[in-house]
C-alpha positions as CSV (number, residue, x, y, z in Angstrom):
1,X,0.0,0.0,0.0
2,X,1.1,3.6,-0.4
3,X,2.4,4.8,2.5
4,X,1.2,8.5,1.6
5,X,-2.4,8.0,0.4
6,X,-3.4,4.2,1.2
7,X,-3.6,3.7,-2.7
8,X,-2.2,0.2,-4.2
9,X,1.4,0.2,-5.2
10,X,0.3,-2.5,-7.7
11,X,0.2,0.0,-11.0
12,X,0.5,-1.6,-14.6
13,X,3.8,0.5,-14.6
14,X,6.5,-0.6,-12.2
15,X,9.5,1.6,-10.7
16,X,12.6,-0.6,-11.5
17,X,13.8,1.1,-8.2
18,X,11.4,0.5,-5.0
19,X,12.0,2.1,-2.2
20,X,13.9,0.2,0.2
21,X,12.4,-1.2,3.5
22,X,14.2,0.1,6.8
23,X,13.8,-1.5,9.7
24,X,12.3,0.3,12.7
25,X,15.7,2.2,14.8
26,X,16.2,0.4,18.4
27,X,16.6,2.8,21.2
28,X,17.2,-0.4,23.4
29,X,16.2,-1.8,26.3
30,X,15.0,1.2,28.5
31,X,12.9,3.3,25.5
32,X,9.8,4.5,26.5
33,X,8.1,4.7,22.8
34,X,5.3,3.2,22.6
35,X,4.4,0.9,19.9
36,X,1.5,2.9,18.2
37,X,4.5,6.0,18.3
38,X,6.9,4.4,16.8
39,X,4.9,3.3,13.8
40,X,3.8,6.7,13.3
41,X,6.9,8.0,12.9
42,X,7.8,5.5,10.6
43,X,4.6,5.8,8.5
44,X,5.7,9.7,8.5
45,X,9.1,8.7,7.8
46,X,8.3,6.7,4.6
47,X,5.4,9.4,3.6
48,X,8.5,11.8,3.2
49,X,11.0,9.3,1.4
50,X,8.3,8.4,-1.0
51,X,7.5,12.5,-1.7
52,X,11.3,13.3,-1.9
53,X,12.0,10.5,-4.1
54,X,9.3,11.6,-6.1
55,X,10.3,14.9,-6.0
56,X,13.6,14.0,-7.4
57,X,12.3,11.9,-10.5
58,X,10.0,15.6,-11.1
59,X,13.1,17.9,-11.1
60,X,14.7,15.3,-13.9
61,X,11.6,15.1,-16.0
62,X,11.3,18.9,-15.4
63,X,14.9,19.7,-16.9
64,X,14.2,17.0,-20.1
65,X,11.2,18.8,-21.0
66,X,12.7,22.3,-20.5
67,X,15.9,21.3,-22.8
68,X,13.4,20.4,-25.4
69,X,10.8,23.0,-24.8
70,X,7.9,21.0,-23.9
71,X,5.5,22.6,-21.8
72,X,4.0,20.2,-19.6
73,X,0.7,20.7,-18.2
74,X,-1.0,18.2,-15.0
75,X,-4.6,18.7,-15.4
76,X,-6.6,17.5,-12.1
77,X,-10.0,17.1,-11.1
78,X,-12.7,14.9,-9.3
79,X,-14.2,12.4,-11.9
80,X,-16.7,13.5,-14.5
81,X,-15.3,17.3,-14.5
82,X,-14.7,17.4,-18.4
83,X,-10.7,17.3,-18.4
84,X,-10.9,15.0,-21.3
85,X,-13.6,16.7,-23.4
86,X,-11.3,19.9,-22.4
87,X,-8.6,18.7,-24.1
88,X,-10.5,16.9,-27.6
89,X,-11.8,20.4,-27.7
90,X,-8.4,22.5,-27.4
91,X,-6.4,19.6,-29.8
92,X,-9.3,20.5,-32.3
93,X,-9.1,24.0,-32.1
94,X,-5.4,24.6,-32.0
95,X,-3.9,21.4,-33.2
96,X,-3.4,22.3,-36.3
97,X,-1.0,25.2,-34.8
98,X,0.4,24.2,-31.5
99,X,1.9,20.3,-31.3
100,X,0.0,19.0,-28.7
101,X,0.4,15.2,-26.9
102,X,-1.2,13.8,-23.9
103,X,-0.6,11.4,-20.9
104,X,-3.9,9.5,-19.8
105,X,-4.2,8.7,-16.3
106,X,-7.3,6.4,-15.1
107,X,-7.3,3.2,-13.1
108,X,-8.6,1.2,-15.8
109,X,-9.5,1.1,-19.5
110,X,-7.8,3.3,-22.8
111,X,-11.1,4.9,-22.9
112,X,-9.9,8.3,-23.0
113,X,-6.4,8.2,-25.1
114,X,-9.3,6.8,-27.3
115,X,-10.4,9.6,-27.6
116,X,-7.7,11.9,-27.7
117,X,-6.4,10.3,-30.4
118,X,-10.0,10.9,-32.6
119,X,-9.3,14.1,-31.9
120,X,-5.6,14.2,-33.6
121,X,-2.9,13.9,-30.8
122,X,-0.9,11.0,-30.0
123,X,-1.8,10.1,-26.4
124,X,-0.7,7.2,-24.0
125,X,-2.2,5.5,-21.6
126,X,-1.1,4.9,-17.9
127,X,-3.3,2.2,-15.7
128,X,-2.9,2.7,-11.8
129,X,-5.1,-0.2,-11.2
130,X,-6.4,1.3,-7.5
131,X,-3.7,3.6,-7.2
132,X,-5.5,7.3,-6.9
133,X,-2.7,9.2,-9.0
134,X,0.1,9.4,-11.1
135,X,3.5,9.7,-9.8
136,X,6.7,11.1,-11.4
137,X,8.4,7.6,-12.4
138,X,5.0,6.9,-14.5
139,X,5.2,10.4,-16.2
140,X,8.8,9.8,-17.4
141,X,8.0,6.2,-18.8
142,X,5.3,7.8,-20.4
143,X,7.1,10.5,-21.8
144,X,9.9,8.1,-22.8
145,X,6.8,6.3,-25.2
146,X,5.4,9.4,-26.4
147,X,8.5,11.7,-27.0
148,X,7.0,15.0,-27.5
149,X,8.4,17.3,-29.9
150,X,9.9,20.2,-29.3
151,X,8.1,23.7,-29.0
152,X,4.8,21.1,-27.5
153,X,2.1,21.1,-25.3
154,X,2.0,17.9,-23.1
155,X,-0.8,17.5,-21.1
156,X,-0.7,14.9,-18.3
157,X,-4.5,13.8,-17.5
158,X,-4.2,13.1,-13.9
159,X,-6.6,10.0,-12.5
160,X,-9.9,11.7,-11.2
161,X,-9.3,12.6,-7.2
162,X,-9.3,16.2,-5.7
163,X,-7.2,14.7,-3.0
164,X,-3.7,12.9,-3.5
165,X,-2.5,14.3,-7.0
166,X,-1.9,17.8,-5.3
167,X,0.5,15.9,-3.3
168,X,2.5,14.9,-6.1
169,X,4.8,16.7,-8.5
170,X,4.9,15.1,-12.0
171,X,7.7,17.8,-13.7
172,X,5.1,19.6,-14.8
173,X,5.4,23.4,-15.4
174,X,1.9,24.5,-14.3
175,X,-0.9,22.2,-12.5
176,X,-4.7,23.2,-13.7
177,X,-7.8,22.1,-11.9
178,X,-11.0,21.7,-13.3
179,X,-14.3,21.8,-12.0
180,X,-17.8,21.9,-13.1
181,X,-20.9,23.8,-12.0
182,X,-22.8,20.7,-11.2
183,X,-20.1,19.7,-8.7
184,X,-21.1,22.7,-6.4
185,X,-19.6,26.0,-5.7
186,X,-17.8,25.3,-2.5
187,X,-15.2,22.6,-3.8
188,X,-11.9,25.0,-3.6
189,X,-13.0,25.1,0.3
190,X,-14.0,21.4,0.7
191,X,-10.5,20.8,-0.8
192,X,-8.0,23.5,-0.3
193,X,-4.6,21.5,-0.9
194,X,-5.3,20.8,-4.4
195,X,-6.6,24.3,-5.0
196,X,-3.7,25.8,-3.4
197,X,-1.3,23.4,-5.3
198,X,-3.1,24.6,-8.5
199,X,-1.4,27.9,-10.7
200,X,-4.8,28.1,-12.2
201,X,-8.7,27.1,-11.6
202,X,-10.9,26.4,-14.2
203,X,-14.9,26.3,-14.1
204,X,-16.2,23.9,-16.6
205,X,-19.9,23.4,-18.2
206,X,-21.3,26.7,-17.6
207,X,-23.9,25.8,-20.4
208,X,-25.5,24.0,-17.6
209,X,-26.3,27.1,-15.3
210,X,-29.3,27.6,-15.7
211,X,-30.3,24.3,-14.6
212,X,-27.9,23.8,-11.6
213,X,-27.8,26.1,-8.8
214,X,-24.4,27.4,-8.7
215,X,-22.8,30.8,-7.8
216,X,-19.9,31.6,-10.1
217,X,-18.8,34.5,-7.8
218,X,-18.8,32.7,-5.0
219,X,-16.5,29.8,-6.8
220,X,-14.1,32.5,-7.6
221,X,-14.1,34.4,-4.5
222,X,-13.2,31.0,-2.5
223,X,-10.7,30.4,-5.2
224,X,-8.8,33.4,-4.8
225,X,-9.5,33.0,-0.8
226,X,-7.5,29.9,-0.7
227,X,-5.2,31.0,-3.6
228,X,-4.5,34.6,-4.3
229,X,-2.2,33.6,-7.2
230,X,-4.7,31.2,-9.3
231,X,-6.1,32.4,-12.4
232,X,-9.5,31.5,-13.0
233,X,-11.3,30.6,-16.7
234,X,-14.5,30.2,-16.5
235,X,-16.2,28.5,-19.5
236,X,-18.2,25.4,-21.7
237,X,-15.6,22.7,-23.3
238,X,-18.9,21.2,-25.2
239,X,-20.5,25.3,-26.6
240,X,-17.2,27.3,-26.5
241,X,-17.7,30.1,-24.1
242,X,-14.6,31.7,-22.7
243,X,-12.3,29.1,-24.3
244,X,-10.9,32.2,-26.7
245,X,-9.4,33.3,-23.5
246,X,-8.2,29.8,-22.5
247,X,-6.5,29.2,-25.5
248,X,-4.8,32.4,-25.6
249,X,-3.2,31.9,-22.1
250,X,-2.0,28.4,-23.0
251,X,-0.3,29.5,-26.2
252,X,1.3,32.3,-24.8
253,X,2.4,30.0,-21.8
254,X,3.9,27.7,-24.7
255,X,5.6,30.5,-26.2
256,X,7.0,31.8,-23.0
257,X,8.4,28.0,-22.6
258,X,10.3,28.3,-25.7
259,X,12.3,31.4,-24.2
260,X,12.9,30.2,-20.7
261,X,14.9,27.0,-22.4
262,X,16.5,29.1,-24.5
263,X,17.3,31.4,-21.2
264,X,18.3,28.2,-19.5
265,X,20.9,27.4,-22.1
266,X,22.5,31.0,-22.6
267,X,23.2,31.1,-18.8
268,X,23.5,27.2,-17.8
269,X,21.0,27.2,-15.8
270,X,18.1,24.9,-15.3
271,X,14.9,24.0,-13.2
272,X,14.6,22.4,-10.1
């Protein structure tokens, strides 16, 4: 089990390189830990290898994508939030002028890289079986079967959970949650890590306002309460609204990814 979220380890992609069991310390004879202490300092103790080994494996897919000028994008949600009809949309609309690839995370089925794929990128599918997210060693497999081209858009489709992907750090240069107006207007305050992990919030399926009672204002204003730096879109993947402005942030965002590598290069330097 993962130590961090309680998820199965048992993912259709292995790590070659499992973290190594440690047995518990022994203060000796006279301690005076007692037993339920002592495993919860271990279960902490492997929560923060597992994070800062994961951490390491996202700084290294951070610097291959930057060398190549791939901007890499980790798009979260809870299930059903319209991620994927997000991005068959955006492929459609700017395909044909911004290389675009995508990483599908679900715990079963090539459903959605289906799809993607109908709608003109390549796309590759990860399985977690009942693991709740992806982690970096799955992103740099997957990115080591997809090889996206320079001067790209990858987006990484995270599995559908509000909860554990905020924990983890795929390389990516920006994470983006999504939600939807029939979720309810108080999800940044129901879950504030992954909305304060997030650069940017969008609000999906505002076609269906008028038959859902949700209060756009109040989504943002608890937005910007829990995250002061998030910028928020708010629009329809399925009629179009406010995806003019969606797309223009994104491209410029891709743009501005071509510079910082070349930035990185000039001086030597590169991204943690």
């Amino acid at each position: 089990m993962c130590a961090v979220c309680g998820c199965s380890d048992d993912h259709h992609h292995h790590d070659p390189h499992p973290p190594h069991d440690h047995p518990p310390h022994d203060h000796g004879p006279h301690s005076q830990v007692h037993p339920a202490e002592g495993r919860a300092r271990s279960i902490v103790a492997i929560e923060q290898d597992i994070l800062a080994k994961n951490d390491r494996l996202a700084g290294d897919n951070r610097r291959w994508l930057l060398e190549r000028q791939v901007f890499a994008v980790n798009f979260v949600s809870s299930p059903g939030a319209g991620k994927t009809t997000l991005l068959e949309r955006t492929i459609r609309d700017l395909g044909g002028r911004l290389p675009i690839a995508v990483i599908e995370g679900d715990q079963a089925t090539d459903r959605d890289a289906r799809r993607i794929r109908a709608a003109g990128a390549r796309a590759v599918q990860i399985n977690t079986g009942a693991g709740c997210h992806l982690d970096a060693a799955m992103v740099a497999r997957a990115i080591g079967d997809i090889e996206p081209v320079r001067a790209s858009l990858l987006a990484i489709e995270n599995v559908g959970n509000l909860v554990c992907p905020a924990l983890f750090d795929l390389g990516e240069r920006l994470k983006v949650v999504v939600a939807s107006v029939t979720e309810g207007d108080d999800k940044p305050i129901k879950y504030p890590a992954m909305f304060r992990a997030s650069d940017v919030a969008v609000l999906n399926k505002i076609d269906l306002l008028p038959y859902v009672e949700f209060d756009v204002a109040a989504f943002t204003e608890r937005v910007r309460e829990i995250n002061g730096r998030a910028r928020v879109f708010v629009l329809s993947a399925t009629r179009g609204d406010g995806l003019t402005d969606f797309y223009s942030w994104l491209s410029a965002q891709v743009a501005g990814q071509a510079t910082a590598a070349l930035e990185a290069k000039v001086t030597g330097a590169g991204l943690a």
